[in-house]
C-alpha positions in Angstrom: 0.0 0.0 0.0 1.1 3.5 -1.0 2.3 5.7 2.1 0.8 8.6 0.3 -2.9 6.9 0.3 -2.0 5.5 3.9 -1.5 8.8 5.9 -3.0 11.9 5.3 0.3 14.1 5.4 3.9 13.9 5.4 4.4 13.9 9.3 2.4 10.6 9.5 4.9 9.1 6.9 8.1 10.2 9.0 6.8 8.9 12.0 6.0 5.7 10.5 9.6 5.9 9.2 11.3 6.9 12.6 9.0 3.6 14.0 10.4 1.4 11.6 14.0 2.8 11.3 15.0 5.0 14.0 15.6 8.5 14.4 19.2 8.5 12.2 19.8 9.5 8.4 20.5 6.4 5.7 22.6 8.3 4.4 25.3 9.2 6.9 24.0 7.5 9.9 24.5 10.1 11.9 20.4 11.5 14.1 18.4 14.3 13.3 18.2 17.1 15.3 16.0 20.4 15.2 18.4 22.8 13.4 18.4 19.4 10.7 15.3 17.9 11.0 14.1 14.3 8.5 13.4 14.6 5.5 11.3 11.9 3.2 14.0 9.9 0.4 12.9 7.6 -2.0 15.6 4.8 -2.6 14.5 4.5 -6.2 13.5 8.3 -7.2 10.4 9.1 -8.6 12.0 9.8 -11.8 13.6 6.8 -12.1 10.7 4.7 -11.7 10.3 4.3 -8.0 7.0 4.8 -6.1 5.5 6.2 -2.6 5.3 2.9 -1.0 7.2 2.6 2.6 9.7 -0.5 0.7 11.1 2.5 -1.0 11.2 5.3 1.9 14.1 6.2 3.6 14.3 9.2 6.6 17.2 11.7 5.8 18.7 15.3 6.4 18.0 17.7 3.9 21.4 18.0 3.0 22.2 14.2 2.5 19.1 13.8 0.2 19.9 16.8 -2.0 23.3 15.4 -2.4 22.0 12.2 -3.5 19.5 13.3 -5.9 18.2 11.4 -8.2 21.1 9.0 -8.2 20.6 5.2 -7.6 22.6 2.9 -5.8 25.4 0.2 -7.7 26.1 -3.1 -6.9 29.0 -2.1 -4.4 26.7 0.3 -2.6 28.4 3.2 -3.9 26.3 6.2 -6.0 26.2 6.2 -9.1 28.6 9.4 -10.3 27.1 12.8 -10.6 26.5 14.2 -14.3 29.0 17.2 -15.1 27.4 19.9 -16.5 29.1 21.7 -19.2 30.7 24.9 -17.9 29.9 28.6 -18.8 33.4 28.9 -21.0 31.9 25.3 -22.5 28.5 26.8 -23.8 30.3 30.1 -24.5 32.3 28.1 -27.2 29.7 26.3 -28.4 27.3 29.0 -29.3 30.3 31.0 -30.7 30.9 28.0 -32.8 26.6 28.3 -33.9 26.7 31.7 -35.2 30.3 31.6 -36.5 28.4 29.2 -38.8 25.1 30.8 -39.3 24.2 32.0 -42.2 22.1 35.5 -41.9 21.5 35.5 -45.8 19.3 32.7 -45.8 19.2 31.9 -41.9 20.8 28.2 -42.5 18.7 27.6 -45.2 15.4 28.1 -43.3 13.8 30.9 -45.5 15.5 28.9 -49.4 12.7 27.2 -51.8 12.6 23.9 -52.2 15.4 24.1 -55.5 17.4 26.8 -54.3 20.5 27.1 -52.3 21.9 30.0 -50.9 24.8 31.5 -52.9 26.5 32.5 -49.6 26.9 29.4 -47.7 25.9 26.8 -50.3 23.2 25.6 -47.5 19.8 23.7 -49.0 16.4 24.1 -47.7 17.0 21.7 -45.4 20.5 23.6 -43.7 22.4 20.7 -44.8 25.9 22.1 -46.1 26.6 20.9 -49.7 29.6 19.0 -49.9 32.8 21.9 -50.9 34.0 19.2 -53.7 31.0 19.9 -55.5 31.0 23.3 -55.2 31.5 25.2 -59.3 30.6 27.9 -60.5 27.5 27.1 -62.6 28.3 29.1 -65.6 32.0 26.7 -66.2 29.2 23.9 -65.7 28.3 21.7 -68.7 25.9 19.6 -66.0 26.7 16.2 -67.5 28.7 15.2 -64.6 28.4 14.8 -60.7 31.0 17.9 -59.9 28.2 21.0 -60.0 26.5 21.8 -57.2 23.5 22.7 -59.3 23.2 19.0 -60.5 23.5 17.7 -56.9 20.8 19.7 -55.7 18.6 18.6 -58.6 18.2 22.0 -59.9 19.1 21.7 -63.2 18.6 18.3 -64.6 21.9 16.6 -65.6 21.7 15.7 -69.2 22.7 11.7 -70.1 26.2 10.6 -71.6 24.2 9.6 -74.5 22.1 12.9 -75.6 26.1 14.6 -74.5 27.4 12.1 -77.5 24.8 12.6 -79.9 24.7 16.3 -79.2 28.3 16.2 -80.1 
């Protein structure tokens, strides 16, 4: 049965916890005093799949269960490791690294038609960058082989090695 449906507010679940497991933290073993009162833990957190019942409810300080987190157990008893967060200089870099490569000419390809491609970057509708060894100038282009950008991109229809031959 769910402690939550059980008692009708949180001081009936930590004094069903302090009956069943004493008045010390899980955590650190050390008790609880007034300046650092219990707090409710779930072994398994919420969002990682655990639930209110009392298997899964622990008593701890404040501090010991804001350390833990939502960090499970391993198989020696140690927590799992904390995720780093990338740093301030990280992000810095990385959005310099964005807008070094955006394009405000055709906003990385958000505002092309469907056939064109920005003249600028050489981005597609789509923001995908076409490859640099296809990039020509069209009008040195015959368009009978794979080497113009225009032909990649479909947007002028590569003529056959046939109709090239026949066409002298």
């Amino acid at each position: 049965m769910s402690a939550k449906t059980q008692f009708k507010n949180r001081r009936g679940i930590i004094s069903a916890l302090v009956d069943r497991d004493g008045y010390t933290c899980y955590l650190c073993s050390r008790g609880f005093s007034s300046t650092a009162p219990p707090t409710i833990e779930h072994v398994v957190p919420l969002s990682r799949g655990g639930t209110w019942d009392f298997d899964n409810l622990k008593l701890a300080h404040k501090k010991c269960n804001v350390e833990k987190g939502n960090r499970l157990f391993q198989g020696d008893g140690s927590l799992e490791p904390k995720t780093r967060r990338i740093g301030y200089k990280q992000r810095k870099a990385n959005k310099a690294k964005i807008l070094a490569d955006f394009c405000e000419s055709c906003y990385n390809g958000r505002l092309l038609k469907e056939e064109e491609t920005c003249p600028k970057c050489r981005r597609s509708p789509g923001g995908t960058l076409i490859p640099k060894y296809l990039w020509r100038d069209p009008a040195q282009c015959d368009h009978d082989h794979t080497a113009c950008w225009l032909c990649y991109i479909g947007h002028i229809e590569r003529k056959s090695a046939l109709m090239t031959l026949i066409a002298g």
